[in-house]
C-alpha positions as CSV (number, residue, x, y, z in Angstrom):
1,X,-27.8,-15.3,1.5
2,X,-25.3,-14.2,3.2
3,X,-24.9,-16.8,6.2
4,X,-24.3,-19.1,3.0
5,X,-21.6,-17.0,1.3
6,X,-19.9,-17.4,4.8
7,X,-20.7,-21.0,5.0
8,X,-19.9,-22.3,1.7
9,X,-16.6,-20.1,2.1
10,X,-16.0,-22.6,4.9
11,X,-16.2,-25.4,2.9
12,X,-13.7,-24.6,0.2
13,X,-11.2,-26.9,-0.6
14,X,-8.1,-27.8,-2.6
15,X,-10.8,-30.2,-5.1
16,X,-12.9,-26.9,-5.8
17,X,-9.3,-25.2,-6.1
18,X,-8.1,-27.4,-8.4
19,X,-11.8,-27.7,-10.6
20,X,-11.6,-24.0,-10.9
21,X,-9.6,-23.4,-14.3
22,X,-10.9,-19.8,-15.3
23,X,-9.2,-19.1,-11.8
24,X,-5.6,-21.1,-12.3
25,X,-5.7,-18.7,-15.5
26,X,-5.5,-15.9,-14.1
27,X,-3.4,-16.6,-10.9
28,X,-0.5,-18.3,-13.1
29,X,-1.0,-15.0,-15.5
30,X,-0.7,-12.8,-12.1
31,X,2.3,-14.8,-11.6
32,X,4.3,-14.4,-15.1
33,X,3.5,-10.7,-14.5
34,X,5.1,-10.6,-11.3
35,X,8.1,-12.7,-12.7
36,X,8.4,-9.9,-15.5
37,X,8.7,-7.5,-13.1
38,X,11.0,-9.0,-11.2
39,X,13.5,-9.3,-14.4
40,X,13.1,-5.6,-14.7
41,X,14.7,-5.1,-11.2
42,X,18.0,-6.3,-12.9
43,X,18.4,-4.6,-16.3
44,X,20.3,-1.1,-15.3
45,X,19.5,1.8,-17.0
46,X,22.3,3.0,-19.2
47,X,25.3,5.1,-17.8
48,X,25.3,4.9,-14.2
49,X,27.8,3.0,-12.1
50,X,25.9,0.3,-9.9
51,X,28.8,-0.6,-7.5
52,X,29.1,3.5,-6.8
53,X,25.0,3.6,-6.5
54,X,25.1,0.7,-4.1
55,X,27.9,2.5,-1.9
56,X,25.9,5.5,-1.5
57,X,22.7,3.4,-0.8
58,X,24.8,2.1,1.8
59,X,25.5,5.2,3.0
60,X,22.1,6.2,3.5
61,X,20.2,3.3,4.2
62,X,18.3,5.0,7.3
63,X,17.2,7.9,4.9
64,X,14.5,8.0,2.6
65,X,16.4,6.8,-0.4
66,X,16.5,2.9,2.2
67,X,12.9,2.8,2.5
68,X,12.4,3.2,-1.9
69,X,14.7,0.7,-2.3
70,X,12.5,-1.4,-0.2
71,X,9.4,-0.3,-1.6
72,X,11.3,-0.4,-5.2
73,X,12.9,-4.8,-4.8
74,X,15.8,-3.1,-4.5
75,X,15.7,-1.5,-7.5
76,X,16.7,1.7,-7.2
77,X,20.2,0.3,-5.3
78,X,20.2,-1.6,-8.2
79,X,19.9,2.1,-10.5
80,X,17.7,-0.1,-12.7
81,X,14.8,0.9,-15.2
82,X,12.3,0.1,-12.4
83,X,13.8,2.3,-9.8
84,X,11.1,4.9,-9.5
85,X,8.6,1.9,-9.9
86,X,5.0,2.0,-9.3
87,X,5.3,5.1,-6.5
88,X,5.2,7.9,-9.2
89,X,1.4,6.5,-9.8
90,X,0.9,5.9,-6.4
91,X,1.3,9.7,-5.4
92,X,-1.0,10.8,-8.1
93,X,-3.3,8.6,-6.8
94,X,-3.3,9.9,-3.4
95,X,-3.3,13.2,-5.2
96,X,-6.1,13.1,-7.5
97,X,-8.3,11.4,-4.1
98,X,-7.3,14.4,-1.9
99,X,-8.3,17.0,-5.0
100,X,-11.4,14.9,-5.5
101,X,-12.7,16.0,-2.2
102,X,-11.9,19.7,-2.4
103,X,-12.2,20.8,-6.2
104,X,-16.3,20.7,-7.3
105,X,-15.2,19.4,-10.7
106,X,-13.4,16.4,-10.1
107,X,-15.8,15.4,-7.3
108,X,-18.7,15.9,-9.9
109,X,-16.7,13.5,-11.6
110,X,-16.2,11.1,-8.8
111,X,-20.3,10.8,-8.5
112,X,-20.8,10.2,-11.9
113,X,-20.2,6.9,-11.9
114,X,-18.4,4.5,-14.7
115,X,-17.5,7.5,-16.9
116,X,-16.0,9.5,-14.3
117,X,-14.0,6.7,-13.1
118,X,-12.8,6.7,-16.3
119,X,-11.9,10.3,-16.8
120,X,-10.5,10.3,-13.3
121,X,-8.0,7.5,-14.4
122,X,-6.9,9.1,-16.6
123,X,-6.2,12.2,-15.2
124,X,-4.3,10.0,-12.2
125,X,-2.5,8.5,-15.8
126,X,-1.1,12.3,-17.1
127,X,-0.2,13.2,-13.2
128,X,1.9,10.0,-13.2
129,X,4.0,11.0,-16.0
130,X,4.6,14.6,-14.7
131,X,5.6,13.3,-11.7
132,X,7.3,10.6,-12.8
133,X,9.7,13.2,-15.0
134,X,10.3,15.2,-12.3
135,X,11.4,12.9,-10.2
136,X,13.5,11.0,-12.8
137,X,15.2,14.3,-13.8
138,X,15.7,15.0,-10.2
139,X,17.4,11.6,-10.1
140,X,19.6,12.0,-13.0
141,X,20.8,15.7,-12.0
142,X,21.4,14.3,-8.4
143,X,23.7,11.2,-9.6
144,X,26.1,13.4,-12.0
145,X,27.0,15.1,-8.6
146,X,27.4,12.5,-6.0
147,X,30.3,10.1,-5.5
148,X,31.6,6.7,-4.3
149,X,33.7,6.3,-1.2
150,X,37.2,6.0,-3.8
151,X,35.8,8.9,-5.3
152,X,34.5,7.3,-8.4
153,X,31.3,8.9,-9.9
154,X,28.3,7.6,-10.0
155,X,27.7,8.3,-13.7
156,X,29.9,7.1,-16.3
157,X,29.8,10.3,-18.6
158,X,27.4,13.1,-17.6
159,X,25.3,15.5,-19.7
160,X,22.3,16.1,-21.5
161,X,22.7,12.8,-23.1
162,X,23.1,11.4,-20.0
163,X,20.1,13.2,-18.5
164,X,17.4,12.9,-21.6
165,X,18.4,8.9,-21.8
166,X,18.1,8.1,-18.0
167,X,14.5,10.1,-17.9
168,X,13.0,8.4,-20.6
169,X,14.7,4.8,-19.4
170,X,13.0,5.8,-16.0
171,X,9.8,7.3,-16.9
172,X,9.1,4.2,-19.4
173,X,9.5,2.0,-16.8
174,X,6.8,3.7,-14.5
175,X,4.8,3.6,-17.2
176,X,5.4,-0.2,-18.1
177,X,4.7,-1.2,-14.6
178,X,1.5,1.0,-14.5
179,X,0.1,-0.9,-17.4
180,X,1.4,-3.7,-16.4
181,X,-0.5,-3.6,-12.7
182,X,-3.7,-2.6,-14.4
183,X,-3.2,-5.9,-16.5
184,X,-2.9,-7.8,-13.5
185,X,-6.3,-6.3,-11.5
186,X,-8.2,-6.8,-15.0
187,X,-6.9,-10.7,-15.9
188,X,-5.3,-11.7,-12.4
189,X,-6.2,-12.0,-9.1
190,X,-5.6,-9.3,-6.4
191,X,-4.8,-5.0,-7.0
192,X,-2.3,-4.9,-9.3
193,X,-0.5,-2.2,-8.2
194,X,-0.4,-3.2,-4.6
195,X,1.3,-6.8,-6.0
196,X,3.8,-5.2,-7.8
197,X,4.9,-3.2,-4.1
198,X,3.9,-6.4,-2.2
199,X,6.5,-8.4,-4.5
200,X,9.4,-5.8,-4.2
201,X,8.9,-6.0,-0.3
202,X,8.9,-9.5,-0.1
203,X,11.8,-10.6,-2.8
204,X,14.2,-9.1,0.2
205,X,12.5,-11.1,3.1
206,X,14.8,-14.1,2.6
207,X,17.8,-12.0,2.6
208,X,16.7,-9.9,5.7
209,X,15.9,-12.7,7.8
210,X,19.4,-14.4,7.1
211,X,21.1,-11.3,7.6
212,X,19.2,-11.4,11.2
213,X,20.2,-15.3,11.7
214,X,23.7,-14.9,10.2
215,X,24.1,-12.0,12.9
216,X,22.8,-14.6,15.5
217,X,25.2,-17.1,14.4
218,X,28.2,-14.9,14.4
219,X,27.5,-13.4,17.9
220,X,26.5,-9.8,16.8
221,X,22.9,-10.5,18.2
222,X,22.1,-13.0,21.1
223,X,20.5,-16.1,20.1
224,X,17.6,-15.3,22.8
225,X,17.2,-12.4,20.8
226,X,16.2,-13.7,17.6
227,X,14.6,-16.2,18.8
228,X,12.5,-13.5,20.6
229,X,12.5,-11.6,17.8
230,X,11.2,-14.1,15.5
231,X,8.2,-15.2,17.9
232,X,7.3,-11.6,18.3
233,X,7.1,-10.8,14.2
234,X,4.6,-13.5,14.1
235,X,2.9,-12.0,16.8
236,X,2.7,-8.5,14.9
237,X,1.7,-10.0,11.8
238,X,-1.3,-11.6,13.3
239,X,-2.0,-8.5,16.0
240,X,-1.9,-6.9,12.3
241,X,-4.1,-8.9,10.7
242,X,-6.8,-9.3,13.5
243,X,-6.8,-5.1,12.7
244,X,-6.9,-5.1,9.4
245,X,-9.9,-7.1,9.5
246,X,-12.1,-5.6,12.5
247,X,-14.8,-4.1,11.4
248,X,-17.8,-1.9,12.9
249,X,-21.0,-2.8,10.9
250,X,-23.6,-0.3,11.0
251,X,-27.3,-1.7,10.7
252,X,-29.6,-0.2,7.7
253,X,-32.9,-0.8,7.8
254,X,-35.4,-0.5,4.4
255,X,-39.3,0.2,5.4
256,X,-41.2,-2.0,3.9
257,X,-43.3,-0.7,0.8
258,X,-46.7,-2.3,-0.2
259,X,-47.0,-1.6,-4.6
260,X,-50.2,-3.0,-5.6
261,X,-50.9,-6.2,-3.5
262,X,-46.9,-6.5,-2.9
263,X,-44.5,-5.9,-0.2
264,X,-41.6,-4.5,-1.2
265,X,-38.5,-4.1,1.2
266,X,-37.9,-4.4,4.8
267,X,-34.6,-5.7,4.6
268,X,-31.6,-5.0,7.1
269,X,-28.2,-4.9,5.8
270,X,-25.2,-3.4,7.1
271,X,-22.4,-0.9,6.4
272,X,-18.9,-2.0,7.6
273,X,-16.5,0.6,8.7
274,X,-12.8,-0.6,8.8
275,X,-11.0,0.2,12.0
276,X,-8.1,1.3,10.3
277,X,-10.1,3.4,8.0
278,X,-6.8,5.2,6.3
279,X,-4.6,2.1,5.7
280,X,-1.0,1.9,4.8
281,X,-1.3,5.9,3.8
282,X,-0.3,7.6,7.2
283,X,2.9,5.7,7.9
284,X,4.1,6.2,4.2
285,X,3.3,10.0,4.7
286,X,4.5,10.2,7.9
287,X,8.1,8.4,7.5
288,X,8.4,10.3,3.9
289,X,8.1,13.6,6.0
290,X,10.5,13.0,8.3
291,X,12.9,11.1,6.1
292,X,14.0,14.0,4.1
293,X,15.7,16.3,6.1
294,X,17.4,13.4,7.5
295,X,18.4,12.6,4.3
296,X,19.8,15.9,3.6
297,X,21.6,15.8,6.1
298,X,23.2,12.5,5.9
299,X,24.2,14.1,2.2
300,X,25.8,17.4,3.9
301,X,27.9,15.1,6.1
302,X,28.8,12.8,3.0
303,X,30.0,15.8,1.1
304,X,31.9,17.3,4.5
305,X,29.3,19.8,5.5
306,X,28.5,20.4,9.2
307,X,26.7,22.8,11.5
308,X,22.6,23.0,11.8
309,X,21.7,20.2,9.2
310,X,23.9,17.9,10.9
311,X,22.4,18.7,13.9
312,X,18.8,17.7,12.5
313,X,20.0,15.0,11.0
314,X,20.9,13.5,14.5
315,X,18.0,14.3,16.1
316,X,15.3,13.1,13.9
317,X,17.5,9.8,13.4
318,X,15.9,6.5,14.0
319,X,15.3,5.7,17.4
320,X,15.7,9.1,18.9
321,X,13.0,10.5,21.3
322,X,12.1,13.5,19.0
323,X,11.9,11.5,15.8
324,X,9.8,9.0,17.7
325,X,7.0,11.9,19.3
326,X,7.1,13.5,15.8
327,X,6.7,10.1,13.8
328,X,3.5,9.0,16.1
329,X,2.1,12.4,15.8
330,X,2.3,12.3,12.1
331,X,0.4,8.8,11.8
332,X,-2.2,10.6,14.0
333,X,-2.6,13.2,11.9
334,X,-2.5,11.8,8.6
335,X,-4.9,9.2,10.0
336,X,-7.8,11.3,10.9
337,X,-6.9,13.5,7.6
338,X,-7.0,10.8,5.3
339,X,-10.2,9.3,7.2
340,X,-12.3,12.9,6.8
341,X,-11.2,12.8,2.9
342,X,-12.2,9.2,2.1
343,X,-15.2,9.2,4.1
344,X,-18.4,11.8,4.3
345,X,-20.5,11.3,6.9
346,X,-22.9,13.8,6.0
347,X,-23.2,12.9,2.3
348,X,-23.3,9.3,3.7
349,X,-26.3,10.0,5.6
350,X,-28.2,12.0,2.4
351,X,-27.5,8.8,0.6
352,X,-28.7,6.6,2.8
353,X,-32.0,8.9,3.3
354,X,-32.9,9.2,-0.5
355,X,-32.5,5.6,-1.0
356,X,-35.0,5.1,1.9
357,X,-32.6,3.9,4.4
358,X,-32.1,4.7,8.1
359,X,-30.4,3.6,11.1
360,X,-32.3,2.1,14.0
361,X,-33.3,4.5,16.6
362,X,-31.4,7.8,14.9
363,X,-33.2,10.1,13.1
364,X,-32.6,10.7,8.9
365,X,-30.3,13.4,7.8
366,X,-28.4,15.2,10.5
367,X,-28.7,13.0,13.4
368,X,-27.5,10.0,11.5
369,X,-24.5,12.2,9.7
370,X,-23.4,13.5,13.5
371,X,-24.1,9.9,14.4
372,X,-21.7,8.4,11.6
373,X,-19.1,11.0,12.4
374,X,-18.8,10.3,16.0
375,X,-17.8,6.3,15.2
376,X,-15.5,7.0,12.8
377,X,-13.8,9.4,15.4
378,X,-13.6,6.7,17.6
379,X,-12.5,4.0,14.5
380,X,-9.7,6.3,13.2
381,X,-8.7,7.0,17.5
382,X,-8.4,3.1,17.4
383,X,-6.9,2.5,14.3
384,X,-4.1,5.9,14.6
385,X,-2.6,4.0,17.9
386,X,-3.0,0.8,16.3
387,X,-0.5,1.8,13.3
388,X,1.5,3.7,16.1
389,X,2.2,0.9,18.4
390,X,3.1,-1.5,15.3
391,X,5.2,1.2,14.1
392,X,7.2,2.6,16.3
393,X,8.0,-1.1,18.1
394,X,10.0,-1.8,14.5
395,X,12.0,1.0,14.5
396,X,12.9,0.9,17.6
397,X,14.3,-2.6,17.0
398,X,16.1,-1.3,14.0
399,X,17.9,1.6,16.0
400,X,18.9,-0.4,19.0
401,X,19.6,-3.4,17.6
402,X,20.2,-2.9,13.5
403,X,17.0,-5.0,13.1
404,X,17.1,-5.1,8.7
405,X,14.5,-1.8,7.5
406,X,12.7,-4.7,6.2
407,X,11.1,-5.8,9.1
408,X,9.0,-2.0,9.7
409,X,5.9,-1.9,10.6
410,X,5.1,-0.2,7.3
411,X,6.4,-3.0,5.1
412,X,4.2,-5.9,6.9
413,X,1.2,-3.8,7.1
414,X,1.3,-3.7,3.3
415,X,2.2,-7.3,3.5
416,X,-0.6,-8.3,5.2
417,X,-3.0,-6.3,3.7
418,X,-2.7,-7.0,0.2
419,X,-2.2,-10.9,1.1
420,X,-5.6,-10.4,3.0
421,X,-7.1,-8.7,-0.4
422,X,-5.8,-11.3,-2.7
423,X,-6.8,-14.1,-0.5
424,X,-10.7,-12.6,0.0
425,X,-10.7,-12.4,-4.5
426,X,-9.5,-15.6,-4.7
427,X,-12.4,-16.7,-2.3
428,X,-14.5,-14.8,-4.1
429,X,-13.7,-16.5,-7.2
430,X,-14.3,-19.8,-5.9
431,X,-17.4,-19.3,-4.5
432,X,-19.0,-18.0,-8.1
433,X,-17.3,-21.0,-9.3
434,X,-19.4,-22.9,-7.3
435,X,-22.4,-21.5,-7.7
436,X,-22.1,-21.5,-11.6
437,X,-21.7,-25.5,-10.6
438,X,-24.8,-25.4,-8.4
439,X,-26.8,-23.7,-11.4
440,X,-25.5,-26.3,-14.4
441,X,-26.6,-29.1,-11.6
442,X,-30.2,-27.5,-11.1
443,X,-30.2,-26.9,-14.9
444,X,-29.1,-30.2,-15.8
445,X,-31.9,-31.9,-13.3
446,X,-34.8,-29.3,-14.7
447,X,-34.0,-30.8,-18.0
448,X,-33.9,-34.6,-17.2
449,X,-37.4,-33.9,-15.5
């Protein structure tokens, strides 16, 4: 069955495509979400100066407050009502996950199936609002006291107007595009909330890679270089996806079972184990980390301070030997972290042995746990140099050569990714469109006979 999954997947083209109309309904729905989100990039939440927001974005684009606005569409240089955007839900997430794994309740919850799922949503839905007001009252506290470059503030007319307004402009807007990215994974195609980032990231491509020709044109990069430059971000997008995709898969084999005068079982299926096991996660972490004391920083100097934090701020800057050690060692460690969370070798291997499953040649229970354990070692050794390498080659681009922060290594591994993602459920779509043909066909011919 499935050699002809894989094969009919082979055969799809634009005529299935275009016969497919339960699918055209939900990618032009995923599409109008996208464009609503897009609009909400531009309406500015009430009080704050843009042009003085922009300026101090400016100021900081190397901080942390460069790599939200990327994550955000721009949104938050914008100081619109999407400028937290989906990340509020996107730490609670992560959150909720790590808890999962450590407090007995919630991973009670996680094994119960549908209904826990459930529950555990919704938990993920009242973390995202605390966190989303904290943050939001963090931002509005934080713009009544920063400046432009003419010394113009950043907020029109502070206070507790000012402050109660902004936080429920901001938090309502996490919470629309929450809602708004569940709607999209329930009636569209592809995660909803990894769209919505996937869109912010890509609406400033186009103006990225003209920055990078315009600088090529004007002389403040050699043409060689781009060119180079061009040739080798293809070349990272499909080292990239090649990773993404590689896969270990792990035979299973069912004993056979005779019930009555029956055999029962005796399959062999696999278990695929990603390479890059963590994902996106350990950059994000790992450049957050380090992102905020250089951030700090960069604010101490903006508001005349020197000494220790300037310092810091130098030596953790992009491109710098000591950023770069602590920057790989980060995705190292968040890698095999976020790999022991997600994945249990040991309760993996009681699965597997109550459901009559074993490996070939390893022995149920404890064997096959230890056995489990030392792959994904050697997966998540793969996959943490993997994200290193197409990591740290970007940023060294952008500090020698003021490459745009588009163009990390963070922003096209979630490029790729969720394009992979959207791609393989638009597949998948096609294929049960086709074999809801095939059965109407055989249907049809059973009733002419």
């Amino acid at each position: 069955m499935a050699v002809g999954a894989e094969q009919m997947a082979a055969n799809l083209n634009f005529g299935a495509l275009g016969k497919a109309t339960e699918l055209w309904k939900r990618i032009w729905f995923t599409l109008g979400a996208l464009i609503v989100y897009r609009l909400g990039t531009y309406i500015p939440v009430p009080g704050i100066d843009a042009t003085v927001m922009g300026q101090l974005l400016a100021q900081h684009q190397s901080g942390i407050l460069g790599m939200f606005n990327m994550f955000t569409g721009g949104a938050l240089g914008r100081a619109t009502v999407f400028a937290l955007n989906i990340m509020p839900y996107i730490s609670a997430s992560i959150i909720i996950q790590l808890m999962s794994s450590a407090i007995p309740s919630l991973e009670t919850l996680k094994k119960e199936g549908e209904s826990g799922r459930k529950k555990l949503n919704q938990y993920t839905r009242y973390l995202t609002v605390f966190i989303a007001l904290f943050q939001a009252y963090g931002f509005a506290v934080g713009l009544e006291a920063m400046h432009g470059t003419h010394g113009a503030p950043a907020v029109i007319d502070p206070g507790v107007f000012f402050r109660f307004s902004c936080v429920v402009t901001l938090v309502g807007g996490t919470m629309f595009l929450m809602w708004l990215g569940e709607q999209i994974t329930a009636r569209g195609v592809g995660n909803g909330i990894s769209l919505i980032i996937f869109a912010g990231i890509v609406a400033n491509l186009p103006h990225a890679l003209a920055t990078i020709l315009q600088l090529g044109y004007t002389g403040g990069l050699s043409p060689i270089f781009v060119a180079v430059f061009l040739l080798l971000a293809i070349g990272v997008i499909g080292f990239i996806t090649f990773m993404e995709s590689a896969q270990r898969r792990v035979t299973i084999q069912y004993p056979k079972q005779q019930r009555g005068n029956r055999m029962f079982g005796g399959d062999s299926t696999h278990m695929p184990l990603k390479v890059n096991t963590s994902g996106v996660i350990p950059p994000i972490f790992a450049s957050s980390v380090l992102l905020i004391p250089a951030t700090i920083s960069g604010f101490a100097e903006t508001r005349g301070g020197t000494g220790w934090l300037a310092t810091i701020g130098r030596m953790i800057g992009h491109g710098q030997p000591l950023y770069m050690l602590l920057y790989a060692a980060m995705i190292i460690f968040f890698s095999f972290f976020y790999a022991a969370v997600t994945f249990n070798p040991t309760e993996t291997a009681d699965n597997l042995r109550k459901q009559g499953g074993f490996l070939p040649g390893i022995r149920p229970g404890a064997n096959t746990a230890t056995y489990l354990d030392r792959i994904l070692t050697r997966l998540t050794t793969i996959g943490a140099l993997y994200l290193v390498v197409v990591c740290l080659l970007p940023e060294i681009l952008i500090a020698r050569y003021s490459i745009p922060f588009y163009f990390g290594g963070t922003s096209l591994i979630i490029i790729v990714s969720v394009a992979m993602d959207t791609r393989a459920q638009i597949t998948s779509h096609l294929l049960a469109h086709q074999y809801e043909g095939l059965i109407r066909k055989s249907r049809g011919r059973a009733r002419l006979r």
